[in-house]
DRENMARKE-818204 format. One record per residue: residue number from 0; residue in one letter; x, y, z of N, C-alpha, C in turn. Coordinates in nm, 3 decimals, decimal comma, padded with zeros to 5 digits. Each point is the difference from the previous one (the first is absolute). Layout:
BEGIN
i/aa/n.x/n.y/n.z/ca.x/ca.y/ca.z/c.x/c.y/c.z
NUM/A/X/Y/Z/X/Y/Z/X/Y/Z
...
This chain:
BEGIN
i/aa/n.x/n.y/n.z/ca.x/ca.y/ca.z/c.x/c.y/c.z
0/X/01,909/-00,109/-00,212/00,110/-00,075/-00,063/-00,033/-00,024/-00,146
1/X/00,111/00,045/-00,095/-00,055/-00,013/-00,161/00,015/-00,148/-00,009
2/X/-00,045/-00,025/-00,107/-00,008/-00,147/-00,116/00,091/-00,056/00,032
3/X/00,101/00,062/-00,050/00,173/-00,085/-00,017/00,028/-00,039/00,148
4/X/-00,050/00,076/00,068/00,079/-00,070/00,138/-00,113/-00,127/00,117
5/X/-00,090/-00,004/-00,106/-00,066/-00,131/00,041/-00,085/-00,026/00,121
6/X/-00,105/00,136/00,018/-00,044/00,019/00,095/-00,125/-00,113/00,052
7/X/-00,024/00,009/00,091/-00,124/-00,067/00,047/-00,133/00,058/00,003
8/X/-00,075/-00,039/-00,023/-00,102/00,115/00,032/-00,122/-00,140/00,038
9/X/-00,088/00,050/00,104/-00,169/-00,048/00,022/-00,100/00,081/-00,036
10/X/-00,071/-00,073/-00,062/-00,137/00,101/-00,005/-00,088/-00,078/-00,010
11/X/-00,113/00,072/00,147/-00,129/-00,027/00,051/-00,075/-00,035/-00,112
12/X/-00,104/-00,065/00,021/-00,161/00,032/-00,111/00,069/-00,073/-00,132
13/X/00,085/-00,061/-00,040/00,008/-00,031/-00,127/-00,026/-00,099/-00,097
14/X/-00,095/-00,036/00,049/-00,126/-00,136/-00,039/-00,056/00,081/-00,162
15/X/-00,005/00,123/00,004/-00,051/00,041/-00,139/-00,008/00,161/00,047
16/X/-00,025/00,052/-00,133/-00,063/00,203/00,020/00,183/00,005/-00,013
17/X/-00,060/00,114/00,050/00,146/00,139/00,002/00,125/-00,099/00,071
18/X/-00,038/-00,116/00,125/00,103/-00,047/00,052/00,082/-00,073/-00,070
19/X/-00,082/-00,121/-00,036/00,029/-00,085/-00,163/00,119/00,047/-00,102
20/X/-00,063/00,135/-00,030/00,093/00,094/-00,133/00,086/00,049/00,071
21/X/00,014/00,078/00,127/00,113/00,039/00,034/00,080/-00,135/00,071
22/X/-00,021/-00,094/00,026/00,143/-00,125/00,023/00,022/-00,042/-00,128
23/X/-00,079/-00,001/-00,099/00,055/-00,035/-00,155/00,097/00,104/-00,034
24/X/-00,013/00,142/00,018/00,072/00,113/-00,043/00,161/-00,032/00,063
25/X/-00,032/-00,054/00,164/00,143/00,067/00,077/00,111/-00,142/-00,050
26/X/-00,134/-00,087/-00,027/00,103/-00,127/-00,073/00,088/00,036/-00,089
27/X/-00,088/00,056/-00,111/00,050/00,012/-00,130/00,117/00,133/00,009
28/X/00,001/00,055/00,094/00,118/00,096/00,040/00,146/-00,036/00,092
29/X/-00,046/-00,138/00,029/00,103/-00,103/00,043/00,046/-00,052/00,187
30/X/-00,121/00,091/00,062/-00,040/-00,059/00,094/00,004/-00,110/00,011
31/X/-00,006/-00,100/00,113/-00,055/-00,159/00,053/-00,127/00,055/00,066
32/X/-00,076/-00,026/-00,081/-00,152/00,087/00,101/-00,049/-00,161/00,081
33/X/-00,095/00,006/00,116/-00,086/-00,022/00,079/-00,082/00,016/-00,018
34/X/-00,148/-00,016/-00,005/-00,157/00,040/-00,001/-00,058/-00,110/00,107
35/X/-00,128/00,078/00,057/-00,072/-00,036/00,041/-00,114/00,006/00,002
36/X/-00,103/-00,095/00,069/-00,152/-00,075/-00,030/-00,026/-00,032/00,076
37/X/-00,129/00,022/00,063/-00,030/-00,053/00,169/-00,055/-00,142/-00,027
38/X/00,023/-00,045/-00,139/-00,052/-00,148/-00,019/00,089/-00,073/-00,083
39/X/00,082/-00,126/-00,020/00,048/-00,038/-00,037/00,029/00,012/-00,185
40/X/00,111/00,066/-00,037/00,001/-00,012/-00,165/00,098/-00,025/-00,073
41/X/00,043/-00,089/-00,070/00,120/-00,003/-00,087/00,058/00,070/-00,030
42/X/00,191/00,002/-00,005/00,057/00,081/-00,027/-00,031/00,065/-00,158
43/X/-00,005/00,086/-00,042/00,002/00,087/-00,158/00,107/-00,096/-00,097
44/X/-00,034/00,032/-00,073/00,048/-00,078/-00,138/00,128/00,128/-00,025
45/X/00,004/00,088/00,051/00,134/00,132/-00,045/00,110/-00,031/00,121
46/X/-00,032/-00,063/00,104/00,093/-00,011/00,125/-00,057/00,081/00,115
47/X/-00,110/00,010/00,044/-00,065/00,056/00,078/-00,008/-00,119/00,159
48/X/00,044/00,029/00,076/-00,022/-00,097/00,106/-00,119/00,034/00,097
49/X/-00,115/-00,075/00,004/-00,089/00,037/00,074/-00,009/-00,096/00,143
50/X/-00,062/00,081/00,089/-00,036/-00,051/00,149/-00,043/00,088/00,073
51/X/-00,067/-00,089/00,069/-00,146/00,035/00,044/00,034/00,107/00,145
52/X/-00,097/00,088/00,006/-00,001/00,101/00,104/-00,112/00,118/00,025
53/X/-00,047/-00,011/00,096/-00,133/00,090/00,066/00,053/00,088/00,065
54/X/00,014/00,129/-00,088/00,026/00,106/00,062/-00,082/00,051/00,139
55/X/-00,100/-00,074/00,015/-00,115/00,060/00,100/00,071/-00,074/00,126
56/X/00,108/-00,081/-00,001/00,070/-00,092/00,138/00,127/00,026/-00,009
57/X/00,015/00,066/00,162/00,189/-00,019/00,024/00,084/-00,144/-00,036
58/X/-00,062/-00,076/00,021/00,077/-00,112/00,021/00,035/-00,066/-00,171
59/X/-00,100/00,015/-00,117/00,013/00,012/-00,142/00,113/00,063/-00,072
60/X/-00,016/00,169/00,093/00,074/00,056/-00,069/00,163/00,007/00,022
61/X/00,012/-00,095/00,146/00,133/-00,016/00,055/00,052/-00,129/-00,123
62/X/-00,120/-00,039/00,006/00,067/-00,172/-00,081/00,047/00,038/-00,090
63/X/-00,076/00,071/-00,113/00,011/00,028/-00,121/00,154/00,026/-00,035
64/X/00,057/00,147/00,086/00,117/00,049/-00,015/00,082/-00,113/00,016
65/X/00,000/-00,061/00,137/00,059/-00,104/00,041/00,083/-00,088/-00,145
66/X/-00,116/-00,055/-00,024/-00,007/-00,087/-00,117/00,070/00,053/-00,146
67/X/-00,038/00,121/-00,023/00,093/00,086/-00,077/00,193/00,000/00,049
68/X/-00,016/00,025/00,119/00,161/00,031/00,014/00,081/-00,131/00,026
69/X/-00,097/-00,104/00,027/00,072/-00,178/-00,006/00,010/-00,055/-00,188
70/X/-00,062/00,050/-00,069/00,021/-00,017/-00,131/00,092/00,095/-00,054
71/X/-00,011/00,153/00,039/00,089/00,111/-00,064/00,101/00,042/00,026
72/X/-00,010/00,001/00,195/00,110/00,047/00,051/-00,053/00,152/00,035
73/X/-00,008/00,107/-00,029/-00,067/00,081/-00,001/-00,119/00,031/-00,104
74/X/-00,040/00,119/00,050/-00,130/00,098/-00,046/00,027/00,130/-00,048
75/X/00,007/00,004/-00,150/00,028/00,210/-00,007/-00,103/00,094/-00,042
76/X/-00,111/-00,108/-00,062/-00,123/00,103/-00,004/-00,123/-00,080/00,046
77/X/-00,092/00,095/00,050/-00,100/-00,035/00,019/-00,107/00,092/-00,067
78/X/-00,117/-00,104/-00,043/-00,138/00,097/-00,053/-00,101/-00,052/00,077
79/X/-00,040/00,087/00,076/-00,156/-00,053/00,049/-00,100/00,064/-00,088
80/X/-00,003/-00,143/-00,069/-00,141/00,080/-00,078/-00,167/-00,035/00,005
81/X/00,055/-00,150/00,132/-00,138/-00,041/00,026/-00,094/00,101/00,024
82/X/-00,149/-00,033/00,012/-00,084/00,132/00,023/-00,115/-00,067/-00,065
83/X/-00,150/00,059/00,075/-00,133/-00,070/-00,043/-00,058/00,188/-00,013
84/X/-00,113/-00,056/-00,044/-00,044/00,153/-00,038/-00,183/-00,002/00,075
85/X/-00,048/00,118/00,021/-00,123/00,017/00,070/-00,096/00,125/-00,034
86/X/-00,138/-00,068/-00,127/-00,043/00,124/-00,036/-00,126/-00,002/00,094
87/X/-00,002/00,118/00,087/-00,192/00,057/00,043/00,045/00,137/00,089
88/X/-00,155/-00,007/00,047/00,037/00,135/00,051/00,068/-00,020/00,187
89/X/00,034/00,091/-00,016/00,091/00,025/00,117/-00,088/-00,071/00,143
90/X/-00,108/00,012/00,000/-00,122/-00,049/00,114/-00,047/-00,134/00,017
91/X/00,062/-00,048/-00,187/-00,068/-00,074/-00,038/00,082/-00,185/00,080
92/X/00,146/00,054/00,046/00,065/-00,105/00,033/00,025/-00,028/00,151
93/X/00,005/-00,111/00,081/-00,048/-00,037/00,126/00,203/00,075/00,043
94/X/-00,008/00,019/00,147/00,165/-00,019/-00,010/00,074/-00,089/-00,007
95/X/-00,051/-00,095/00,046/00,020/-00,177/-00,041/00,072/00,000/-00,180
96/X/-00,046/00,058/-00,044/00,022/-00,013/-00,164/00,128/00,131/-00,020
97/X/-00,029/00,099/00,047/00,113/00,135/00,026/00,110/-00,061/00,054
98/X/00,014/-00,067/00,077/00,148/-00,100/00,080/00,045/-00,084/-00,083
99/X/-00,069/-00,076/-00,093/00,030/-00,091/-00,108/00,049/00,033/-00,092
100/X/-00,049/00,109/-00,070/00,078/00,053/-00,072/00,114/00,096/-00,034
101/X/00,008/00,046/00,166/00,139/00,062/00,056/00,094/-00,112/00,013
102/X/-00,056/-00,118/00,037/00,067/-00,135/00,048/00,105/-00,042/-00,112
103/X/-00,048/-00,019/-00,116/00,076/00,005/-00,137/00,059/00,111/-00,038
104/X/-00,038/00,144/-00,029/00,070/00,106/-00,071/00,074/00,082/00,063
105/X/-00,029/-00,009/00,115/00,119/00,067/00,102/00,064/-00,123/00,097
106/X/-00,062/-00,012/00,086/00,036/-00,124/00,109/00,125/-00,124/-00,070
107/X/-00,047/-00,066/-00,146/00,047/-00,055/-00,131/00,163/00,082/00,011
108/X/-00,030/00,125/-00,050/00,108/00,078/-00,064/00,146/-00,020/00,139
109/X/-00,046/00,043/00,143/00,036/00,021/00,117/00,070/-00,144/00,027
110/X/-00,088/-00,121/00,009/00,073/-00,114/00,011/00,084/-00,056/-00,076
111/X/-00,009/00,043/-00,154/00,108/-00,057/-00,095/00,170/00,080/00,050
112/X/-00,044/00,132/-00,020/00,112/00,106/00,058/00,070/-00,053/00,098
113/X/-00,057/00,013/00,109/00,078/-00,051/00,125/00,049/-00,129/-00,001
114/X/-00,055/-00,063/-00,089/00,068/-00,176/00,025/00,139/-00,022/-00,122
115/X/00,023/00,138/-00,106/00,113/00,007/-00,076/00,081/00,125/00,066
116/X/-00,043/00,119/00,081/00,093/00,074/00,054/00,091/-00,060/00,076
117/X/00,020/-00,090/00,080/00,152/-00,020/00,050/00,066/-00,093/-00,079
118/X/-00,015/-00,060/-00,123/00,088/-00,042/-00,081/00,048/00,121/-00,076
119/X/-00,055/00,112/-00,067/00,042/00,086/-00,017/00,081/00,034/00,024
120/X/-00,042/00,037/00,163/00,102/00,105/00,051/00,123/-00,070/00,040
121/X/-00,009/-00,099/-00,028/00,155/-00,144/00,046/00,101/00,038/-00,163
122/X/-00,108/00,007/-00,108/00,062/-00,017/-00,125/00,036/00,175/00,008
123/X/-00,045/00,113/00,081/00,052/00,137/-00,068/-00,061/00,038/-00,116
124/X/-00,092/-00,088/-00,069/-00,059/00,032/-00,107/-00,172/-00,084/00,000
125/X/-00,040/00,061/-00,115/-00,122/-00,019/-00,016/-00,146/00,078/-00,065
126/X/-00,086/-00,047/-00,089/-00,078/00,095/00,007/-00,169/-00,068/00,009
127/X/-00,053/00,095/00,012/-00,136/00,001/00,068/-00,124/00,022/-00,132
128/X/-00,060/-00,068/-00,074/-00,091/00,070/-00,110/-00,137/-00,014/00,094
129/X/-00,071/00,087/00,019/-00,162/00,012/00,049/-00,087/00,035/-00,093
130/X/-00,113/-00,099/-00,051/-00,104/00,032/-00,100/-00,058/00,083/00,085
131/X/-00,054/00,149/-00,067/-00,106/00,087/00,098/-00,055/00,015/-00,122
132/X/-00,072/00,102/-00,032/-00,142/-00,006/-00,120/-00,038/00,187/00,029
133/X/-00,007/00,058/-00,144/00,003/00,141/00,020/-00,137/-00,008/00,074
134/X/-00,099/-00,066/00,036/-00,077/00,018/00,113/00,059/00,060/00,145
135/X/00,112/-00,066/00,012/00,106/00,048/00,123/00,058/00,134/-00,002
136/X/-00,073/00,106/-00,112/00,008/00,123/-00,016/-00,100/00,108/00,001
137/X/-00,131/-00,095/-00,057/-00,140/00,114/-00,043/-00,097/-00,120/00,056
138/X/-00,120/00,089/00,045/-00,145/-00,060/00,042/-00,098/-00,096/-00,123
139/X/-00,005/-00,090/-00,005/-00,101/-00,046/-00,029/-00,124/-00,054/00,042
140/X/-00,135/00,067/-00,061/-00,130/-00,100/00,052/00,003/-00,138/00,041
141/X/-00,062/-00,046/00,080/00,015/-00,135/00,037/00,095/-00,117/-00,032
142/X/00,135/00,135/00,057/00,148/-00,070/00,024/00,034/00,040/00,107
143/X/-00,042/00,005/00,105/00,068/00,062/00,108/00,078/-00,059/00,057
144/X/-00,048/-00,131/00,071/00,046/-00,085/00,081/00,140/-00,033/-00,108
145/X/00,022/-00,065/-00,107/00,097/-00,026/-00,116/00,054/00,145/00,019
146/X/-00,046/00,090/-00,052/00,109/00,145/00,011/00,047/00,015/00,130
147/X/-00,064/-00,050/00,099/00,099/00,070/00,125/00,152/-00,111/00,015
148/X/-00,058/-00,139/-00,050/00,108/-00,100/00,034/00,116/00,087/-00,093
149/X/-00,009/00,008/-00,133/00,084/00,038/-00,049/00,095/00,154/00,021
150/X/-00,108/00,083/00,041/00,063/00,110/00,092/00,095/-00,036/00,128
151/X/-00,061/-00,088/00,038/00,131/-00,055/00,113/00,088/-00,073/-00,030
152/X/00,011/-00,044/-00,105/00,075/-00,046/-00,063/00,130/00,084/-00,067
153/X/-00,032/00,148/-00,032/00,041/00,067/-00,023/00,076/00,045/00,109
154/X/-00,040/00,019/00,139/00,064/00,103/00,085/00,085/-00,141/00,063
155/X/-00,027/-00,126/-00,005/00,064/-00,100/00,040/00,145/00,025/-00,017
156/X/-00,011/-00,011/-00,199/00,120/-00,014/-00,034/00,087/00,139/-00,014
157/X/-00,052/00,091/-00,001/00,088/00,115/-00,006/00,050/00,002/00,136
158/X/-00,039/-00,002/00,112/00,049/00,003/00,147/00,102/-00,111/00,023
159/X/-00,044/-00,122/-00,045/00,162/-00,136/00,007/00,077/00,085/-00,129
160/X/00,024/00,041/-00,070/00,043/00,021/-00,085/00,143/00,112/00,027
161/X/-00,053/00,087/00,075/00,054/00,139/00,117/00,090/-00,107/00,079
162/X/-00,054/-00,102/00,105/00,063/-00,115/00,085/00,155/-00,051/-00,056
163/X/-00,074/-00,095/-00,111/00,146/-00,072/-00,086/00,077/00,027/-00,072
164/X/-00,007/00,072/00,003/00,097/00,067/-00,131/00,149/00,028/00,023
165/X/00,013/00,044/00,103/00,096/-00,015/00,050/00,115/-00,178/00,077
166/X/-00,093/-00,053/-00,058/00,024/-00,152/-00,001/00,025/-00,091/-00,100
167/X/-00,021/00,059/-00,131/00,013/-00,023/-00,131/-00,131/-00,097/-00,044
168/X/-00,092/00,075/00,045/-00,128/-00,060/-00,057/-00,093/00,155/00,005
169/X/-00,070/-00,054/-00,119/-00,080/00,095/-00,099/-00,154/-00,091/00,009
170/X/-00,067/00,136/00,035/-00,199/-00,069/-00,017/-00,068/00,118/-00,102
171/X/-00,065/-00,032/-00,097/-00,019/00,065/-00,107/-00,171/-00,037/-00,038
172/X/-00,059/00,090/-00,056/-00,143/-00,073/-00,051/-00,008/00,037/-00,138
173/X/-00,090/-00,105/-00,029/-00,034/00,012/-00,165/-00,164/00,014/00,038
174/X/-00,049/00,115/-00,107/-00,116/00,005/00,014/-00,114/-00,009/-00,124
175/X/-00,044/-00,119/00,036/-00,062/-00,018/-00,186/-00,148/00,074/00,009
176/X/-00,067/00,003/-00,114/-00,098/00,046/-00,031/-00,111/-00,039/-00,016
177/X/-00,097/-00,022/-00,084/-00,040/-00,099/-00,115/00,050/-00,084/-00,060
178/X/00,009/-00,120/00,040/00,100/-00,110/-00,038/-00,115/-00,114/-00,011
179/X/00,012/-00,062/-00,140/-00,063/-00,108/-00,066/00,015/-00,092/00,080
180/X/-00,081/-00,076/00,021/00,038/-00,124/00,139/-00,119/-00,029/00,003
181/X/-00,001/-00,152/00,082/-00,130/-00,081/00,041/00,015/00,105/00,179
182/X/00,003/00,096/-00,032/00,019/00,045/00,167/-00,147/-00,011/00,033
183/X/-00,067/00,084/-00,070/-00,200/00,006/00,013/-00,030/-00,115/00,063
184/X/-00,010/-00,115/-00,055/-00,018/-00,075/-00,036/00,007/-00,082/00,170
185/X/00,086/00,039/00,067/00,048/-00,080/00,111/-00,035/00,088/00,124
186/X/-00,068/00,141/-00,054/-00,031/00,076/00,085/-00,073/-00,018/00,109
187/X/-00,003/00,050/00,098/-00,090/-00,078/00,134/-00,092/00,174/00,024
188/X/-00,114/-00,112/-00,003/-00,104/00,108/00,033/-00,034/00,016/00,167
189/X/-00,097/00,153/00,042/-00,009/00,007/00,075/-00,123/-00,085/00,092
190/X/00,090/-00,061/00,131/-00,091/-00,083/00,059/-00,141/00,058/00,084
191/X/-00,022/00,126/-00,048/-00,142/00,046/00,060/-00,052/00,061/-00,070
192/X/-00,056/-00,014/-00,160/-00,048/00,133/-00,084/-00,065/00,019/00,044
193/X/-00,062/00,125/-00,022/-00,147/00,087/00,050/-00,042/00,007/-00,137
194/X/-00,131/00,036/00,006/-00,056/-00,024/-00,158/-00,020/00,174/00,006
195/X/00,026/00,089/00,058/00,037/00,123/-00,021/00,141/00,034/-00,106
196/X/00,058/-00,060/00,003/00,114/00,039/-00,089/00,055/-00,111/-00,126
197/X/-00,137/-00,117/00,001/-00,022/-00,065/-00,086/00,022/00,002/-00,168
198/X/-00,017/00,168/-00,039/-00,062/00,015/-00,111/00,182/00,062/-00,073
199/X/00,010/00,106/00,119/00,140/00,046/-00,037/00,103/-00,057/00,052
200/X/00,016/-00,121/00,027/00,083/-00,102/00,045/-00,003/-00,070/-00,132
201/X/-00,108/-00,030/-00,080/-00,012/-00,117/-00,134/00,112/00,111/-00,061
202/X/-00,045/00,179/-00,055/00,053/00,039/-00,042/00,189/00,007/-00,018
203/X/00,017/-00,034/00,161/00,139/00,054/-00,021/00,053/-00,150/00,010
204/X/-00,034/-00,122/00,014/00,086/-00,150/-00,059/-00,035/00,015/-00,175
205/X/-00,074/00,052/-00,024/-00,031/00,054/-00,199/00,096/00,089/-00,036
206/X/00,036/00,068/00,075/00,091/00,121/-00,073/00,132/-00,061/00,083
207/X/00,044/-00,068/00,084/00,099/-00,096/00,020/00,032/-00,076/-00,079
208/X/-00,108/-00,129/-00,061/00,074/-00,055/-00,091/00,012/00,057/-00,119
209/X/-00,038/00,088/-00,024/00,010/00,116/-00,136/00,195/00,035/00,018
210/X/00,007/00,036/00,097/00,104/00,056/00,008/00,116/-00,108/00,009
211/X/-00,030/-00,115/00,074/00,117/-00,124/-00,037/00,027/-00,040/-00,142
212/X/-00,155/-00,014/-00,072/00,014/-00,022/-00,122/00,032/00,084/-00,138
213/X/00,077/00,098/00,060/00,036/00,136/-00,082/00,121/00,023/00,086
214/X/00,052/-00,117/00,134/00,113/00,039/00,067/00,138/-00,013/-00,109
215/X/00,126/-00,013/00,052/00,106/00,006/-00,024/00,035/-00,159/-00,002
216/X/00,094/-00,026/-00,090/00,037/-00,150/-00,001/00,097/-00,049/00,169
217/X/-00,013/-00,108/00,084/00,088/-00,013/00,097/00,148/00,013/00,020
218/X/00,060/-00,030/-00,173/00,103/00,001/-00,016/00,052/00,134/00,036
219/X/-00,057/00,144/-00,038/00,028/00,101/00,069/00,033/00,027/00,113
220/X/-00,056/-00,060/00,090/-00,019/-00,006/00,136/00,147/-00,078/00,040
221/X/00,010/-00,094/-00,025/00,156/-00,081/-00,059/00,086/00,090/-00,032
222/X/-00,015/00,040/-00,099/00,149/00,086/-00,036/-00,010/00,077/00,134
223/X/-00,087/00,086/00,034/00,067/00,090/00,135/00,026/-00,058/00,110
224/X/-00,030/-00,150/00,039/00,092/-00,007/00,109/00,101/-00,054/-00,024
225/X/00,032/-00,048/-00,188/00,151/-00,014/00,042/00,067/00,088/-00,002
226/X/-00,031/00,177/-00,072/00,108/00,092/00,040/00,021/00,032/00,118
227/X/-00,098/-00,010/00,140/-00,052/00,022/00,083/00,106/-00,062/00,096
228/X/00,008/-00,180/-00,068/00,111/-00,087/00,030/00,132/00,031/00,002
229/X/-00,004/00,093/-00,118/00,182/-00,034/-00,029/00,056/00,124/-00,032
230/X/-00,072/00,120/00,043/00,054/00,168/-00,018/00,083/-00,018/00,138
231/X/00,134/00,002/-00,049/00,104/00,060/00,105/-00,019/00,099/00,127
232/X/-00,138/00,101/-00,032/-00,046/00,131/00,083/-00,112/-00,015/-00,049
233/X/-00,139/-00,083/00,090/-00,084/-00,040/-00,095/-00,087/00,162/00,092
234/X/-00,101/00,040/-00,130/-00,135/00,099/00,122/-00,041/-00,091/00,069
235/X/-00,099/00,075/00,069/-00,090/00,003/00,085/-00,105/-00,092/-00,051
236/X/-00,037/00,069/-00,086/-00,115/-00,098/-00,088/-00,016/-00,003/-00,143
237/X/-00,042/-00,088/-00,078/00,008/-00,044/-00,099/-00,154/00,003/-00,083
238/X/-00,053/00,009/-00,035/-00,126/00,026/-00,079/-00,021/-00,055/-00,103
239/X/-00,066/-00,107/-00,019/-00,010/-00,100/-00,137/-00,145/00,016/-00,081
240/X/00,047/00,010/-00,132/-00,140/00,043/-00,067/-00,050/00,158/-00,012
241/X/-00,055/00,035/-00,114/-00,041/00,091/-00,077/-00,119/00,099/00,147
242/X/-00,097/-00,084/00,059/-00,047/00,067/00,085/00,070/00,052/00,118
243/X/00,061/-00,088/00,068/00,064/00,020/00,119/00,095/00,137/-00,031
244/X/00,054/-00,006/-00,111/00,098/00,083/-00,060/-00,079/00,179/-00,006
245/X/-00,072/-00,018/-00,064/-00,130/00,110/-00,012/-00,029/00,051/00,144
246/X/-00,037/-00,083/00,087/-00,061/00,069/00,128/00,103/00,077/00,083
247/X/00,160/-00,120/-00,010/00,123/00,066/00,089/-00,018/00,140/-00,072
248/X/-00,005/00,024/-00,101/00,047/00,097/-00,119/-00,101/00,103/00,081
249/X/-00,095/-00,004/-00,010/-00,091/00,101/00,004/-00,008/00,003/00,194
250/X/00,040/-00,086/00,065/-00,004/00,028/00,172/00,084/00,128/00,008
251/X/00,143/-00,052/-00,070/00,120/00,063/00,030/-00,009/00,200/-00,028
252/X/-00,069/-00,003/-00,134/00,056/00,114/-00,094/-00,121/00,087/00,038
253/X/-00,144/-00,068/00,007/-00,098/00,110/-00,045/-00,060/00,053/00,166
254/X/-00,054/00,145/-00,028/-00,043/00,010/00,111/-00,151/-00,087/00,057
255/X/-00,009/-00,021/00,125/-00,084/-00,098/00,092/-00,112/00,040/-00,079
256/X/-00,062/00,111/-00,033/-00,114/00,012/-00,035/-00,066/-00,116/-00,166
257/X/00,081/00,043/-00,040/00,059/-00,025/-00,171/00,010/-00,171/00,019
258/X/00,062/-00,024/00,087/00,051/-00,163/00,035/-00,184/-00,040/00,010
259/X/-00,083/00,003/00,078/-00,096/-00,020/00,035/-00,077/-00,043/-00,133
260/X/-00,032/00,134/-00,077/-00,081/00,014/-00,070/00,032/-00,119/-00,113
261/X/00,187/-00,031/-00,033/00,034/-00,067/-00,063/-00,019/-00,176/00,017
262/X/00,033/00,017/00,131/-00,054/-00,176/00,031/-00,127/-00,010/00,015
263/X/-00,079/00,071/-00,049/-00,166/-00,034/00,030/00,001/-00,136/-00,095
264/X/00,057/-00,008/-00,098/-00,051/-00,081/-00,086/00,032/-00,162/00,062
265/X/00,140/00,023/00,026/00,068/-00,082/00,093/-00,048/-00,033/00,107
266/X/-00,050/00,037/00,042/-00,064/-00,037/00,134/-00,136/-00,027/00,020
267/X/-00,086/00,055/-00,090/-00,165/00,005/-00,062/-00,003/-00,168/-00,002
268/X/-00,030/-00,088/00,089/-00,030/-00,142/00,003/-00,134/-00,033/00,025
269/X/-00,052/00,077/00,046/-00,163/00,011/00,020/-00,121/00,036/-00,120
270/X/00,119/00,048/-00,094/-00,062/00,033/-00,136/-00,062/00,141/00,008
């Protein structure tokens, strides 16, 4: 739903980062945005309405909407952009910690969805924004567990996407890159290191924050989900930032061999 016609929109995670800038963006495009915080926070000084919600609980994410459609009346977009991040090696994390962080980036994504699909499908309209991360495309060193969430994240939304559409709801992903953010910063490490992968584990959180701090501004990330938001025939997916942009570029066009040799650099986290 464009500007002029005064859409609603929620979006997950928006305590600060990419979530923050994109409910400032969909404001300033004339949305009544929603945000949420699994901890209590004042509404924004731009008209941002915040309340509280744990994507990791059915019963949160029922309220949340709830609470949205007793203030709004309806819901026409949604962004799940909540999401925690997990750097080690693949061995290195208990499954206890692998469930947790599916619990938020998929499980998260799954419960917000379903608790706005039948207002949707009541309204005939609607759309769907899913943060996924060009990780949800190419391998990284001691991203696995994080790359697979976002890979399912990927086949999530393209498969509901096939579903609703024919219902007048649209699920779309934006996929950022290197994006400047306290994301590092909040990163959750793995709950079993081995001091075997100690050395090239330091390496690749070094060439991580190298790469946040040489990322793309969030606001980028912003602008694409509001075209993402408000394209009449939106794609499939959306790609925010100079890297993300580069890798689609080179997945799509070059041959597999060529692709390889090219993301070495990209992917070289081990140093």
């Amino acid at each position: 739903m464009s500007k002029t016609e005064g859409g609603v929109a929620l979006v997950t995670g928006a305590s600060s980062g990419i979530g923050l800038v994109t409910a400032q963006a969909l404001r300033r495009d004339g949305y009544r945005v929603f945000g949420t915080s699994r901890k209590p926070m004042p509404d924004t000084a731009d008209g941002i309405t915040m309340l509280i919600c744990d994507v990791t609980d059915d019963a949160s994410a029922q309220s949340v909407v709830d609470d949205v459609l007793s203030r709004a009346g309806r819901i026409d977009l949604l962004v799940n952009n909540a999401g925690i991040g997990l750097l080690g090696g693949a061995e290195e994390s208990t499954t206890a910690q692998a469930k947790a962080i599916f619990d938020v980036n998929v499980f998260g994504i799954i419960r917000m969805t379903n608790a706005v699909l039948p207002v949707m499908r009541q309204q005939r309209s609607g759309r769907i924004v899913n943060l996924s991360s060009i990780l949800g495309l190419i391998p990284a060193p001691y991203n696995a567990l994080y790359a697979s969430t976002k890979h399912a994240v990927e086949g999530y939304s393209e498969s509901l996407d096939h579903e609703v559409r024919s219902l007048g709801i649209r699920v779309v992903l934006v996929e950022p890159g290197g994006t400047s953010t306290s994301f590092e910063e909040n990163i959750t490490r793995a709950d079993r290191p081995l001091a075997v992968y100690d050395a090239v584990r330091a390496n690749a959180e070094k060439r991580m924050r190298e790469v946040i701090a040489e990322g793309d501004a969030p606001e980028l990330v912003a602008e694409a989900v509001v075209k993402a938001a408000n394209a009449p025939s939106p794609r499939r997916r959306y790609t925010a930032g100079k890297i993300a942009g580069q890798v689609r570029f080179i997945r799509r066009f070059l041959p597999e061999s060529f692709v390889d040799k090219s993301l070495r650099k990209f992917n070289r986290l081990a140093g």
